[in-house]
C-alpha positions as CSV (number, residue, x, y, z in Angstrom):
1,X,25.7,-30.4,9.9
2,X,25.6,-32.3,13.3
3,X,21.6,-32.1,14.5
4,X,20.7,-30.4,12.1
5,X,16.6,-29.0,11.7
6,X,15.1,-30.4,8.5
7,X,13.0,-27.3,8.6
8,X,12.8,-23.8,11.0
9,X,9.7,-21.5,10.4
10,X,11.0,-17.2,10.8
11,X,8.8,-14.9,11.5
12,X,9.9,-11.7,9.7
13,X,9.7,-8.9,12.2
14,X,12.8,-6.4,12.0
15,X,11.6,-3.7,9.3
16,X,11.5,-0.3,10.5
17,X,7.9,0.3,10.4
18,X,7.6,3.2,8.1
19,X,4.5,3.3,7.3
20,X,3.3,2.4,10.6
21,X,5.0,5.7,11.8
22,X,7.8,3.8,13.0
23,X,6.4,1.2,15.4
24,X,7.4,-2.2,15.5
25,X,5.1,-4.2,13.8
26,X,5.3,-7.6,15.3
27,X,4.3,-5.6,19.0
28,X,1.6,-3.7,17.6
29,X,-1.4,-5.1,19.2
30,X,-4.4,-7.0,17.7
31,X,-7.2,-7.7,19.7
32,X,-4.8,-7.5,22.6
33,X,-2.2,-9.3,21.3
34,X,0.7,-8.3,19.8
35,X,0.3,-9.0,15.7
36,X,3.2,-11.7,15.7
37,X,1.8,-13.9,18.3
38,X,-1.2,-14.4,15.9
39,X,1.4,-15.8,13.3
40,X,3.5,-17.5,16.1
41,X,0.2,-19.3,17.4
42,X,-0.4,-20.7,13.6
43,X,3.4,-21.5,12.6
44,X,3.9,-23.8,15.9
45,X,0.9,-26.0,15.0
46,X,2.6,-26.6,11.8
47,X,6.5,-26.6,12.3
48,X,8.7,-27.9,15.1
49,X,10.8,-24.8,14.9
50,X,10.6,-20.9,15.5
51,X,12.1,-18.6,15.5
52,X,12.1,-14.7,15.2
53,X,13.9,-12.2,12.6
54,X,14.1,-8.6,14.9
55,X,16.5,-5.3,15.0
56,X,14.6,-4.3,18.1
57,X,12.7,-4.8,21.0
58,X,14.9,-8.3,20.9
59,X,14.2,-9.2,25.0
60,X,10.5,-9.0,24.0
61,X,10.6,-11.3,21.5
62,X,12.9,-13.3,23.9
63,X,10.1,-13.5,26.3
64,X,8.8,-16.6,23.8
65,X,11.6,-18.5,24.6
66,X,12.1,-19.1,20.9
67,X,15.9,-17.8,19.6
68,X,15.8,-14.3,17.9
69,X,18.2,-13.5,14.9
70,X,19.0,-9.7,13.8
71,X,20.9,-8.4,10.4
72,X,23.9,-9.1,10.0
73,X,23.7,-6.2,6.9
74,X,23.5,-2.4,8.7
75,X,21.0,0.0,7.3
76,X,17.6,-2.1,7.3
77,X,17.8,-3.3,3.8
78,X,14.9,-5.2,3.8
79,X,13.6,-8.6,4.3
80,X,16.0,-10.6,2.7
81,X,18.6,-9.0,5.1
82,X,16.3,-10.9,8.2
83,X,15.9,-14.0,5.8
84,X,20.0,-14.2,5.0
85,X,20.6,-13.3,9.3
86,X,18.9,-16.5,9.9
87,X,19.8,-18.9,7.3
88,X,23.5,-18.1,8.1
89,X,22.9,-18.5,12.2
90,X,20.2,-21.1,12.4
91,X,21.3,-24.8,12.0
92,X,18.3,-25.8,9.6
93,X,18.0,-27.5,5.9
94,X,14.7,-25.4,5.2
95,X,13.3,-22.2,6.6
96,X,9.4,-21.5,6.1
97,X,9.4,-17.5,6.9
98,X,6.2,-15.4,7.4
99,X,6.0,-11.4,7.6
100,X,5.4,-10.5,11.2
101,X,2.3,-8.7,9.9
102,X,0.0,-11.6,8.2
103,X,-2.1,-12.6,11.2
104,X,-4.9,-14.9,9.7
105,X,-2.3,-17.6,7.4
106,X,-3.6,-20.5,6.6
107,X,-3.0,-23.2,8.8
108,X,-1.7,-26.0,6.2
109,X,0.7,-22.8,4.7
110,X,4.0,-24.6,5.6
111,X,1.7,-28.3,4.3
112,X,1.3,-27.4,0.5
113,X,5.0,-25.5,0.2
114,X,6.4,-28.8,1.6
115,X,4.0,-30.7,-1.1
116,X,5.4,-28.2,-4.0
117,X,9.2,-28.9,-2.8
118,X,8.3,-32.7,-3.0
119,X,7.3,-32.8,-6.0
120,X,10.1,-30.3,-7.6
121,X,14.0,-29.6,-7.6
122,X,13.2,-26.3,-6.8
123,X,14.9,-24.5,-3.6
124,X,12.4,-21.7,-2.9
125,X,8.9,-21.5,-3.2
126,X,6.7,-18.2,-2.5
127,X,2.8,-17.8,-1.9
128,X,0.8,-16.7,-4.6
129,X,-2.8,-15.5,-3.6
130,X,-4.4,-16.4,-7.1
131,X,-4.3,-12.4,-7.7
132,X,-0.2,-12.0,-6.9
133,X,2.9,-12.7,-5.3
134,X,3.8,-13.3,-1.7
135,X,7.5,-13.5,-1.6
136,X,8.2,-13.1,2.1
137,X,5.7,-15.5,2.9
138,X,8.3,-18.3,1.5
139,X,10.5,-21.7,1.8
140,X,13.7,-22.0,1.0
141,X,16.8,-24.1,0.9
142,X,19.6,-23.0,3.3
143,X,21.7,-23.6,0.3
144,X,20.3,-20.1,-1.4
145,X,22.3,-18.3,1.2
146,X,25.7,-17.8,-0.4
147,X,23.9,-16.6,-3.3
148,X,21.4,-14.4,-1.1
149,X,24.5,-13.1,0.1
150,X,26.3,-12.0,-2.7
151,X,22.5,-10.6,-4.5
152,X,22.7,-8.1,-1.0
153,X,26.1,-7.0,-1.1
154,X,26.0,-5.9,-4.9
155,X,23.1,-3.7,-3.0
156,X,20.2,-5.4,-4.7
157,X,16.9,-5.4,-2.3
158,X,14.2,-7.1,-4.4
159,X,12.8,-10.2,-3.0
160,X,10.7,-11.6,-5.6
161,X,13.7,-11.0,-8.1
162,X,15.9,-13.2,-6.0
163,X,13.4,-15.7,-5.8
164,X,13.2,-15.9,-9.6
165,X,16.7,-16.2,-10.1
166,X,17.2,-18.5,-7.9
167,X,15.0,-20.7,-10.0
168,X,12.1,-21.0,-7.6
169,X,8.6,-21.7,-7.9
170,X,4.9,-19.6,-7.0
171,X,2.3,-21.8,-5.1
172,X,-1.0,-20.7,-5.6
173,X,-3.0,-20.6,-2.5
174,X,-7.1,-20.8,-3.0
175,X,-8.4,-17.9,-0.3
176,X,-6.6,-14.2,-0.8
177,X,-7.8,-13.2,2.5
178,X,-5.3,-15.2,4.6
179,X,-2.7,-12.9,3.1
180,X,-3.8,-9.3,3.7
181,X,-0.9,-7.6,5.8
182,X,-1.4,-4.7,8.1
183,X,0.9,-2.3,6.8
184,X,-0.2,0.8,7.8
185,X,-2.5,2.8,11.2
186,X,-5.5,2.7,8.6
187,X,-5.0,-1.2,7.7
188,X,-4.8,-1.6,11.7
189,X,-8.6,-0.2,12.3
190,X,-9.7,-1.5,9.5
191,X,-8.8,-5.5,10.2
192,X,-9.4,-4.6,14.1
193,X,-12.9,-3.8,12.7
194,X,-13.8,-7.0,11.2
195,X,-12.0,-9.1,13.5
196,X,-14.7,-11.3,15.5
């Protein structure tokens, strides 16, 4: 492909925000800020490229002049329906995506997925905390997505499944507390509690 990226870093932000009584997650704020900036802020110290996975509230995300993909798959089916949108619109090799809702990632996150890939023929590998799996928080080869197609269409929704098939690997990352999510209203007061 003519210019092509050798890597673009997605921030995963179109779910439907069930459990946070239907808000949009990436806008709901921390400290002031909407959540996704924090992840924003830490992905462009590490990768040249962002860019944004969203169903709505797109002109917001807009406003950070970075482009914004939405599913191409109707229905909300999930993650892998934001990771597919964007490996089949963006003109990358590699896509480093992160869940709109992880706001303290480590800052060498895309460094030691990009060490795993060097040292493998792997083409995905997926955080794991030491105590589980991460599998949106992820890199992969933008050759997975004619495969990540066809694992959506036959209706299948499991991320870490996909990952496994597909042959890919789990890094394990030292400190779990870079990778607690904010899920939920309760989750919200509880990390706006502790945050400095």
């Amino acid at each position: 492909m003519k210019n092509q990226n050798i890597i673009t870093a997605v921030i995963l932000a179109g779910g439907q925000g069930r459990r946070m009584n239907g808000l949009d997650k990436g806008l709901v704020k921390l400290q002031g800020m909407p959540i996704f900036t924090y992840v924003f802020n830490i992905l462009k110290k590490q990768v040249p490229h962002i860019a944004i996975s969203a169903n709505r509230n797109i002109a917001h995300y807009q406003q950070y002049h970075t482009p914004v993909v939405s599913d191409t798959l109707p229905d909300y089916p999930g993650p892998l329906a934001g990771m597919l949108a964007a490996m089949e619109t963006l003109n990358s090799e590699w896509f480093l995506f992160c869940p709109c809702d992880t706001p303290n990632i480590p800052g060498d996150l895309f460094a030691r997925l990009w060490e795993a890939h060097n040292n493998s023929q792997a083409l995905v590998f997926w955080v794991n905390d030491g105590q589980r799996d991460h599998p949106t928080l992820a890199l992969l080869h933008h050759s997975l997505r004619i495969q990540l197609r066809t694992y959506l269409t036959r209706g299948e929704r499991r991320v870490l499944h996909f990952m496994r098939q597909a042959g890919g690997q789990a890094v394990v990352f030292p400190f779990p507390e870079h990778f607690k999510n904010i899920n939920t209203p309760d989750q919200l007061y509880c990390y706006r509690k502790m945050a400095p």
